[in-house]
C-alpha positions as CSV (number, residue, x, y, z in Angstrom):
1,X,39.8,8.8,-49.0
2,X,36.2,7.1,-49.1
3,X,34.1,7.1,-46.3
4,X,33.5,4.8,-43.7
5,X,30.5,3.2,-42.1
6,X,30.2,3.7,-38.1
7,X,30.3,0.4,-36.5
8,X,26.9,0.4,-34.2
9,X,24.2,3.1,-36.2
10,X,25.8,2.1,-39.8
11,X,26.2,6.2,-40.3
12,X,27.7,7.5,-43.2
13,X,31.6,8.6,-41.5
14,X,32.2,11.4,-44.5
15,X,36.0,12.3,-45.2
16,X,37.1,15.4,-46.2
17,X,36.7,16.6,-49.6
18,X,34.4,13.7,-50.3
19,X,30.4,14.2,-50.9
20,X,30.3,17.6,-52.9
21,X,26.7,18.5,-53.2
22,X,25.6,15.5,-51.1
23,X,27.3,16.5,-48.1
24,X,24.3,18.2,-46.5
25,X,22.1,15.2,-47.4
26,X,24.1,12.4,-46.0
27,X,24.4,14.7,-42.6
28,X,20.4,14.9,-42.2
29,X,19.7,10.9,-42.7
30,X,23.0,10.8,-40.2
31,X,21.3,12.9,-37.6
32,X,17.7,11.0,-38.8
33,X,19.3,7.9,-38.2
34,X,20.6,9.5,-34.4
35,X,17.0,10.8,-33.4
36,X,15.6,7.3,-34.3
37,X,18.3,5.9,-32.0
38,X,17.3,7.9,-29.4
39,X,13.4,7.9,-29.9
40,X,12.8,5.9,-32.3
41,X,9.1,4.0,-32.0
42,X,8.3,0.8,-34.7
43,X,5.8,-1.7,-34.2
44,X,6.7,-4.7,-36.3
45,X,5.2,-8.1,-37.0
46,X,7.7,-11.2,-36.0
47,X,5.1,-13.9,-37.0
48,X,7.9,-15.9,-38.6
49,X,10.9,-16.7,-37.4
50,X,13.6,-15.9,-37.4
51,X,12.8,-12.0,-38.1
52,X,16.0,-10.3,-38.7
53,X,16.2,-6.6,-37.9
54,X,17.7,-5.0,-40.2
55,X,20.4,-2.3,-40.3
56,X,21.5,-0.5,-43.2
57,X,24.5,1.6,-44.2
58,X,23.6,5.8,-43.8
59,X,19.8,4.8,-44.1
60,X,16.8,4.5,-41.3
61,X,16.4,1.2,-40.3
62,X,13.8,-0.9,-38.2
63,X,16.7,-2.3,-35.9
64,X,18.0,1.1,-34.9
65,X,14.8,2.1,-33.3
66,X,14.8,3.1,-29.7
67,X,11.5,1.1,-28.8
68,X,9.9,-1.7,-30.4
69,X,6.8,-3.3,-30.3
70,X,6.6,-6.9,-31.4
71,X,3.7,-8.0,-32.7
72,X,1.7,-10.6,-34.4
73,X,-0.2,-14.2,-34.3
74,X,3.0,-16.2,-33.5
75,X,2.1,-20.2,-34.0
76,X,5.7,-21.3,-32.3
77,X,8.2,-19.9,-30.6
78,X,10.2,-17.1,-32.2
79,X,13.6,-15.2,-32.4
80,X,13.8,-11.9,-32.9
81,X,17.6,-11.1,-34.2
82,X,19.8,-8.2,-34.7
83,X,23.4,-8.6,-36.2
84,X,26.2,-9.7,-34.4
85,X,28.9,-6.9,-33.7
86,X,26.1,-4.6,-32.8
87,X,26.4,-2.2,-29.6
88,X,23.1,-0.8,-28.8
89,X,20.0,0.0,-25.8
90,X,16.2,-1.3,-26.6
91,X,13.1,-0.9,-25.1
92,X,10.8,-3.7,-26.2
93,X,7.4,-4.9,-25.9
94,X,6.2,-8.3,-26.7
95,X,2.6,-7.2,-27.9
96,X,2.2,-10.7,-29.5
97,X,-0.4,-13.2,-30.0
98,X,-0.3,-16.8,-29.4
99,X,1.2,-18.9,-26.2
100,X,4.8,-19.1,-27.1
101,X,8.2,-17.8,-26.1
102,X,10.0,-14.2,-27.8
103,X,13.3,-14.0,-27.7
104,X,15.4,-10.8,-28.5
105,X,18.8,-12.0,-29.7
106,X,22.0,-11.4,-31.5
107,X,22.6,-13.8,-34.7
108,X,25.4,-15.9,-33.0
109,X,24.2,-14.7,-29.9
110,X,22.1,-15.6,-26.5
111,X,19.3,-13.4,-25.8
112,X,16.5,-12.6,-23.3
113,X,13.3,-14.9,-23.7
114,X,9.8,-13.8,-22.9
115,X,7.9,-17.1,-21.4
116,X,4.6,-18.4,-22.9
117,X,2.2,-15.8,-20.8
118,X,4.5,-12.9,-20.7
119,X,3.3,-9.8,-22.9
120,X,5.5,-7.3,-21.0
121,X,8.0,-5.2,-21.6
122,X,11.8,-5.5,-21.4
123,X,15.1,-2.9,-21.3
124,X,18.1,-4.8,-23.2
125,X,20.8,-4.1,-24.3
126,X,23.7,-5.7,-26.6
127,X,27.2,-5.9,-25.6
128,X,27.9,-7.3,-29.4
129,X,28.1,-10.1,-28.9
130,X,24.5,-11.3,-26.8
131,X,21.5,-9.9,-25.6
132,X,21.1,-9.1,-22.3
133,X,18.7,-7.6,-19.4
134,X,19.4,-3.8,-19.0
135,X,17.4,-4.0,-15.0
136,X,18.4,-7.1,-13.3
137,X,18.6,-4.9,-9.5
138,X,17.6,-2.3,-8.4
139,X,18.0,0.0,-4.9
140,X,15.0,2.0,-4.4
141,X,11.7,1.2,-5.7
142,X,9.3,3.3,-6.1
143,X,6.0,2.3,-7.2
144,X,1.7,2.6,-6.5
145,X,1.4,-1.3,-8.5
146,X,3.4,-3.8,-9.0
147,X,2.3,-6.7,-10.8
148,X,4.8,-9.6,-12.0
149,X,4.9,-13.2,-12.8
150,X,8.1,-13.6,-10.4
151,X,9.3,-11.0,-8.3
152,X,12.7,-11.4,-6.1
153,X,13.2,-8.4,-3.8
154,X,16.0,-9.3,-1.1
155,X,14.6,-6.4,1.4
156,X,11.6,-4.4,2.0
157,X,11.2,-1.2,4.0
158,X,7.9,0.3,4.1
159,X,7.9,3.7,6.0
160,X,5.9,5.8,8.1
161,X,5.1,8.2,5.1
162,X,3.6,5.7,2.4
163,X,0.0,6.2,2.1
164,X,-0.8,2.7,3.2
165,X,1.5,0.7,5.4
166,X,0.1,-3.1,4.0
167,X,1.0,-5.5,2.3
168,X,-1.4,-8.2,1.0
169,X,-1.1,-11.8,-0.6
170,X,-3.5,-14.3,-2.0
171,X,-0.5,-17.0,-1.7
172,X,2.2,-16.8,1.0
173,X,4.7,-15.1,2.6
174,X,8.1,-16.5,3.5
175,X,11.6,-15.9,4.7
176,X,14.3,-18.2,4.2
177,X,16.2,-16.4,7.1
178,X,15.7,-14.0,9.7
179,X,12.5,-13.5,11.4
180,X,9.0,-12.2,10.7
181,X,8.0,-9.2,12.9
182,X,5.1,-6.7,13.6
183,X,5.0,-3.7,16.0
184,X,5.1,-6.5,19.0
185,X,8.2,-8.5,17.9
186,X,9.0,-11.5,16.3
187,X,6.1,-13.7,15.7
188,X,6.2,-16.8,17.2
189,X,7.8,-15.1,20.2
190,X,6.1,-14.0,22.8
191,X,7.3,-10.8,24.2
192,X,7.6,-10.0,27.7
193,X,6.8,-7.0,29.9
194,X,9.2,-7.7,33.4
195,X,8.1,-5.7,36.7
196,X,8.5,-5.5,40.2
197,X,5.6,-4.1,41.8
198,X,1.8,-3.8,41.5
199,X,0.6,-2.9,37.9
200,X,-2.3,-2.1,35.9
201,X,-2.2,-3.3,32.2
202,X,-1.9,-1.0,29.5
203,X,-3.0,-1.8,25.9
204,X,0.7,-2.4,24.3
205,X,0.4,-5.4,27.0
206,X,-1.8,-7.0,24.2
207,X,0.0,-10.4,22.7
208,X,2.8,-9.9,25.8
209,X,3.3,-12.3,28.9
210,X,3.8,-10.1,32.2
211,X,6.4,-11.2,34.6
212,X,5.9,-9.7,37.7
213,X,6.1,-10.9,41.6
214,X,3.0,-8.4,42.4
215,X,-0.5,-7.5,41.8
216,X,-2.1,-7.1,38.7
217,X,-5.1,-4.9,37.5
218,X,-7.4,-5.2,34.7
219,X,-8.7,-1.8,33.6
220,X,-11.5,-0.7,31.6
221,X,-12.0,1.0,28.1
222,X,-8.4,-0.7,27.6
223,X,-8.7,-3.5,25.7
224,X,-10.7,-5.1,22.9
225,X,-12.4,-8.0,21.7
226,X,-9.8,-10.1,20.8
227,X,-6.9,-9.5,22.5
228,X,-5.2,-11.6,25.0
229,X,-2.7,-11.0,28.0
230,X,-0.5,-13.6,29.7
231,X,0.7,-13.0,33.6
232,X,3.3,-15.2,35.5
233,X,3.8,-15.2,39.2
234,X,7.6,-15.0,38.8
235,X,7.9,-15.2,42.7
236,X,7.6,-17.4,45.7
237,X,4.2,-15.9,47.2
238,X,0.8,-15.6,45.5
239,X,-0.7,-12.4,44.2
240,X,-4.2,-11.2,42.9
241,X,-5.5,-10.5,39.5
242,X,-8.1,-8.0,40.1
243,X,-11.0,-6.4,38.0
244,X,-10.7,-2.5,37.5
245,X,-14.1,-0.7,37.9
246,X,-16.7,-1.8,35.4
247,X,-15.0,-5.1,34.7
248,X,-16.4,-8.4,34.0
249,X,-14.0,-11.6,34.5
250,X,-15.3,-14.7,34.4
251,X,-13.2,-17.7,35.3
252,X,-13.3,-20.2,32.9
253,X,-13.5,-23.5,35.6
254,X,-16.7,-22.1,37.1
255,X,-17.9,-19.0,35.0
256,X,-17.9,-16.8,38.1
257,X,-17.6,-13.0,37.8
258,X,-14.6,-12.4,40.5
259,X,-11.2,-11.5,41.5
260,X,-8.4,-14.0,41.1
261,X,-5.4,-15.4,43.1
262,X,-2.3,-16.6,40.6
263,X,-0.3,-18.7,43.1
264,X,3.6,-19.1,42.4
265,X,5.2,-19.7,39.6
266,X,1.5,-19.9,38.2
267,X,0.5,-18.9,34.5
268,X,-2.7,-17.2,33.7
269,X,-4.2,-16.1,30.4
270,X,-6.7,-13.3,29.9
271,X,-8.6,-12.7,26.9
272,X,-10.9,-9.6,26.0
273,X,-14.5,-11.0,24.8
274,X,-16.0,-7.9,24.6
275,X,-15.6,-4.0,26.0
276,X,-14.7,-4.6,29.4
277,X,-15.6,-8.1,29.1
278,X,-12.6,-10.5,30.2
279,X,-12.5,-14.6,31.1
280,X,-9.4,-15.3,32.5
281,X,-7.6,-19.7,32.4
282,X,-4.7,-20.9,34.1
283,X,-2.8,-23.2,35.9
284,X,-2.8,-22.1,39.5
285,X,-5.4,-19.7,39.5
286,X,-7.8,-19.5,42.0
């Protein structure tokens, strides 16, 4: 019996008795043709178009590479082809010249199209019959930079032990659903700090509204320039608002340096200026 061709490598399938004196020959290019499968690197120009990649019976090919590396001055857009029928895993680079779309395709085939300004690279793979993405989604990502033309990510958790908890953007940042939070709460809520009997503000008050039906204190070395407090009388009697030692609050109606009365169901605002610094505003503040 003749041998055969293997369907996805094109290796030489020997039968038995066949191959005398060749036999050890036709193994090595088999196991050449495997290691290039594996491992295989080949930069190769695609300038024109289409460029077929070829795949030969029992012999090294440029299509059976592992990784490829497109390169080039393209002046149009370009196909880059492998035969239909083929099974196989790629990692390719478009390291091409020239603003135009690269796409990695089977003959017959759809593919996976590099746009205009993308030089990156790609995992594909081909089910026989197209080209497609090998990554598409992913769980966890792990990563220092990350820089992409588009980037979809449908969660993010950053956690205590990443070496920098931020996140910056030069354009925006936007949920469709759910809400935006910081160490406070959701941001256009303002979050509220309910008691029941006299209290001295603590600095997690910062960005909260205090609802309380008694006194209120505003301490020193607590606060800084910037940060704001809210306080409602959520009772039926007045209480005071009253400087801690070392405390300047100036009421904003007459820029005097005193203590303050927040009458019932009255709403105040204090807002740090500078250490130990306050002016307090409000309806029903006297």
């Amino acid at each position: 019996m003749a041998n055969t061709t293997s369907a996805n490598l094109k290796l030489t399938v020997q039968q038995t008795g066949e191959n005398s004196g060749t036999w050890g020959q036709i193994t090595n290019t088999n196991l050449l043709i495997l290691e290039q499968a594996i491992g295989g690197y080949d930069a190769l120009s695609v300038a024109s178009s289409p460029t077929a990649l070829t795949f030969s019976n029992g012999a090294l090919s440029n299509g059976k590479n592992q990784v490829l590396k497109l390169t080039g001055t393209i002046v149009g857009n370009v196909d880059v082809t492998i035969p239909d029928s083929i099974e196989k895993t790629y990692i390719v680079e478009n390291a091409t010249s020239g603003v135009f779309t690269v796409t990695f395709k089977t003959s017959s085939g759809t593919g996976i199209t590099w746009s205009t300004t993308d030089k990156g690279k790609k995992i594909l793979y081909s089910d026989g019959t197209n080209v497609l993405e090998g990554i598409s989604s992913m769980g966890d990502l792990i990563a220092e930079d990350v820089t992409a033309n588009d980037l979809t990510i449908s969660n993010i958790t950053i956690s205590a032990s990443t070496t920098a908890n931020t996140i910056s953007a030069s354009g925006n940042i936007s949920t469709s659903a759910g809400d935006m939070s910081d160490q406070i709460g959701e941001i256009r809520s303002v979050p509220i700090n309910s008691k029941t009997a006299a209290y001295t503000l603590i600095a997690t008050d910062h960005g909260k509204f205090i609802s309380t039906d008694s006194a209120i204190t505003v301490p020193p070395a607590v606060f800084t320039a910037g940060q704001t407090v809210t306080i409602y009388n959520d009772s039926a009697s007045s209480f005071g608002i009253t400087r801690g030692a070392g405390v300047t609050m100036y009421w904003v109606q007459t820029a005097a340096n005193e203590d303050r009365t927040l009458a019932t169901r009255g709403v105040a605002t204090i807002l740090c200026v500078a250490t130990n610094v306050f002016v307090i505003t409000g309806g029903t503040l006297s």
